[in-house]
C-alpha positions in Angstrom: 0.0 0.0 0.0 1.0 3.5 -1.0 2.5 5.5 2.0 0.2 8.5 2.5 1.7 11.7 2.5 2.0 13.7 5.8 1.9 18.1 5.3 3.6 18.3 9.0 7.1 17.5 7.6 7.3 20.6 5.3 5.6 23.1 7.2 7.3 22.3 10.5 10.5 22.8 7.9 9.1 25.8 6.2 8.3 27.5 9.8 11.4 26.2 11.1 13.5 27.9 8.6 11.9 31.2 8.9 12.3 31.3 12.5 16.1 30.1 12.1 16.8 32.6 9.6 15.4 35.5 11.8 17.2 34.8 14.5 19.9 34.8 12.6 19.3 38.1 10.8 18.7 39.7 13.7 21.8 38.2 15.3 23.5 40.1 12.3 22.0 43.4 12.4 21.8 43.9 16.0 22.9 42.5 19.6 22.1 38.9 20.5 19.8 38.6 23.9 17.6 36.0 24.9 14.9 36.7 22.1 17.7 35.7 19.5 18.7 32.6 21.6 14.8 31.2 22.0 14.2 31.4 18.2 17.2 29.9 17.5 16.4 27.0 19.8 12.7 27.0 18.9 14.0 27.3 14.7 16.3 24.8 15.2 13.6 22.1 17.2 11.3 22.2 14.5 14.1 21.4 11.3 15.2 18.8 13.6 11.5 17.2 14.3 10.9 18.1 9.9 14.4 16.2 9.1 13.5 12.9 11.6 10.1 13.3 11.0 9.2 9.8 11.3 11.3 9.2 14.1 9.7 11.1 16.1 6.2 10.3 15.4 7.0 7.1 16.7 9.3 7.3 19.4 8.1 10.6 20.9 4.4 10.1 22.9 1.4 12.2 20.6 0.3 13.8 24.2 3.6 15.3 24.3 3.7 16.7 20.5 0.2 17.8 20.7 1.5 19.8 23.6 4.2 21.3 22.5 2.1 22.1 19.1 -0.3 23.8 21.8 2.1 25.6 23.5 3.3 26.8 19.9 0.2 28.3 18.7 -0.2 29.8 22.4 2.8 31.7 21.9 2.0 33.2 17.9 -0.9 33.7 19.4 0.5 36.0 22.4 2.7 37.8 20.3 -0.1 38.3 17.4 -2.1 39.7 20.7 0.9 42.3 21.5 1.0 43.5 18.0 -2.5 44.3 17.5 -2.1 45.9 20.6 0.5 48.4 20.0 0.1 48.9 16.5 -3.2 50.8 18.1 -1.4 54.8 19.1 -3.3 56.8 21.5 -1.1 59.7 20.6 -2.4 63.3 20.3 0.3 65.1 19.4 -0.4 67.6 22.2 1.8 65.9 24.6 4.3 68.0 26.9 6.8 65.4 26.9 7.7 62.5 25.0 9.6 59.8 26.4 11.5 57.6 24.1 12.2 53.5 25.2 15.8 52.5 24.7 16.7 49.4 23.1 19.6 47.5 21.2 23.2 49.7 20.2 24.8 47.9 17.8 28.3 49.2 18.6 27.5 53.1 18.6 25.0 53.0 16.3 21.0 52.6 16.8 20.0 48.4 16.2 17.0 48.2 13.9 14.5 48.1 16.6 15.3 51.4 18.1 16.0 53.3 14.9 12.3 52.6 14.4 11.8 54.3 17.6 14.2 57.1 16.7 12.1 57.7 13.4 8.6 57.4 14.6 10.0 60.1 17.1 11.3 62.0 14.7 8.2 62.3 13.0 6.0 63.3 16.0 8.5 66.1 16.2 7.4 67.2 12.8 4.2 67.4 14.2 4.5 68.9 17.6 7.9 70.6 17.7 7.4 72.4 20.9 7.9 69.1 22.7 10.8 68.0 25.0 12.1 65.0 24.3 13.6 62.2 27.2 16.0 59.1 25.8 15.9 56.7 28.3 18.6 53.7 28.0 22.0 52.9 29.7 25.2 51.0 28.5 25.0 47.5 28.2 27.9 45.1 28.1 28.4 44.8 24.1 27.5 48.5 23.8 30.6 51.4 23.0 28.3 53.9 23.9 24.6 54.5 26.3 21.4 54.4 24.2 20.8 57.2 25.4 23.9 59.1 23.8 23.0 56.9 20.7 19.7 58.6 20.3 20.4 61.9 21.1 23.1 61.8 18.3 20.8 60.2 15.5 17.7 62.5 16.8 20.5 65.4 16.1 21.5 64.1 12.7 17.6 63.9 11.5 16.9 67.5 12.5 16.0 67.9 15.9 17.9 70.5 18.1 19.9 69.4 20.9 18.1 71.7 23.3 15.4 69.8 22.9 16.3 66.3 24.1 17.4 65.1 27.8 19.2 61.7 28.4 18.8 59.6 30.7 21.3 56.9 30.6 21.3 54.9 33.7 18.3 52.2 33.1 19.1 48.9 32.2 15.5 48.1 31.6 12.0 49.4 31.0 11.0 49.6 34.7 14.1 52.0 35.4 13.2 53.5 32.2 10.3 55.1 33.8 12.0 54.7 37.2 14.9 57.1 36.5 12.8 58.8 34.3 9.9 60.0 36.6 11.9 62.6 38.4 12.3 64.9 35.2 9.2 63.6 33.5 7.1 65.2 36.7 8.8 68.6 36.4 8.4 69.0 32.8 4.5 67.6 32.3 1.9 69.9 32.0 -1.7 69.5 32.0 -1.0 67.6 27.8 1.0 64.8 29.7 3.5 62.2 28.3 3.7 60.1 25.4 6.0 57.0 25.2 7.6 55.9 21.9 8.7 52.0 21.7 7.9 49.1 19.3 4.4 47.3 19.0 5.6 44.6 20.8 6.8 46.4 23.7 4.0 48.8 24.1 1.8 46.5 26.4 4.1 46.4 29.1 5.5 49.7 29.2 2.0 50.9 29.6 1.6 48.8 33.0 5.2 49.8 34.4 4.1 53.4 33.6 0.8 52.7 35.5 2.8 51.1 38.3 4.7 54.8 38.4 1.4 56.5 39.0 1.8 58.2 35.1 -2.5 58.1 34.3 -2.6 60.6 31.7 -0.1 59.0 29.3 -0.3 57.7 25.8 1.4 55.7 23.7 3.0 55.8 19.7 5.1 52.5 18.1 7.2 52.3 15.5 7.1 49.6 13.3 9.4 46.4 13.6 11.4 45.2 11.2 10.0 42.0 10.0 13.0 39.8 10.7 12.7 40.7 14.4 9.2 40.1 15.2 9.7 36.5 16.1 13.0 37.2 18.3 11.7 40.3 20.0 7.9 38.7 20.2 9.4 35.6 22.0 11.6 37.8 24.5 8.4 40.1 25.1 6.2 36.8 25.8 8.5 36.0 28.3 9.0 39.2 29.9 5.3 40.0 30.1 4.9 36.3 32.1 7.6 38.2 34.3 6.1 40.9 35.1 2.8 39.1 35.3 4.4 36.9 38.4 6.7 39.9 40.1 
């Protein structure tokens, strides 16, 4: 009798790949982190079960695939959830302040995911240029230079006067984000409060630490993710969320 066909084996190899390959291309482009490291894992888990496909529908218990294919479509799920999410701006464009979420310095330049912070901000600028403008990021291990001081240079190079930007570049994470932020942010916030610029991803969370720093009138604005970093950054951001979920 004919052997009957199976679609599992190329779309777990077809997923895998793509998964594999933006983890990689991120890797490339921008600092590794834990993101990068669990779609490489999760990539490389899913060519592995493609390539010994048969293998391990036999040796490996269905509960325990249909779990893990579970927990898989839990997880796209989540990170579909946070991208709806943010890609939905509550900005007015009246704010007093805008406070701009520091990420990834690939040596002393922005990584991809903050220079599409640094342009979204750029453009509210263009829009409401009597705004003061806080960078908010500190120096991590494979960074030359603070994300802070990496912003304020590319903000300077697209236009927007030095006057008008303060960095803060102590935080390490988007709690002291706000944390180190707050003192400034409550001297300089008028009656139009604060806006915070970040990726869709990231916006979720940042809006409960801000809540958790008493900021009520607040709103948010994203800038679009590359595409090749939507897996690794939705995957770190999934995890983080369950963090702050718990702590």
């Amino acid at each position: 009798m004919k052997k009957r066909s199976s679609f599992g084996k190329p779309i777990l190899l077809i997923f895998g790949l793509f998964i594999y390959a933006s983890a990689l291309w991120t890797c490339a482009v921008s600092n590794t982190g834990i993101g990068v490291y669990a779609a490489f894992i999760l990539g490389g888990l899913l060519i592995v079960w493609s390539v010994f496909y048969e293998a391990v529908q036999k040796r490996i218990p269905k509960i325990l695939r249909i779990g893990f294919t579970v927990a898989l479509i839990l997880v796209f799920g989540a990170i579909t959830g946070l991208l709806a999410y943010g890609s939905t701006d509550t900005v007015t464009y009246q704010e007093d302040v805008v406070l701009v979420l520091g990420c990834g310095v690939r040596k002393d330049q922005p990584g991809p995911a903050l220079k599409a912070r640094l342009d979204r901000t750029v453009a509210y600028y263009k829009k409401n240029p009597d705004v003061t403008i806080i960078v908010s990021g500190g120096q991590g291990t494979d960074e030359q230079i603070s994300e802070a001081l990496a912003m304020e240079r590319y903000l300077v190079a697209q236009g927007i006067p030095a006057e008008c930007i303060i960095k803060e570049d102590r935080s390490t994470s988007t709690y002291e984000n706000f944390q180190f932020s707050k003192p400034v942010l409550d001297t300089l916030t008028d009656s139009n409060g604060i806006v915070f610029i970040t990726n869709e991803f990231h916006i979720y969370r940042s809006e409960q630490v801000a809540k958790l720093f008493g900021f009520e009138n607040i709103t948010h604005c994203h800038g679009d993710s590359p595409w090749y970093t939507v897996v690794p950054n939705g995957l770190r951001e999934c995890l983080a969320v369950v963090k702050y979920w718990f702590y």
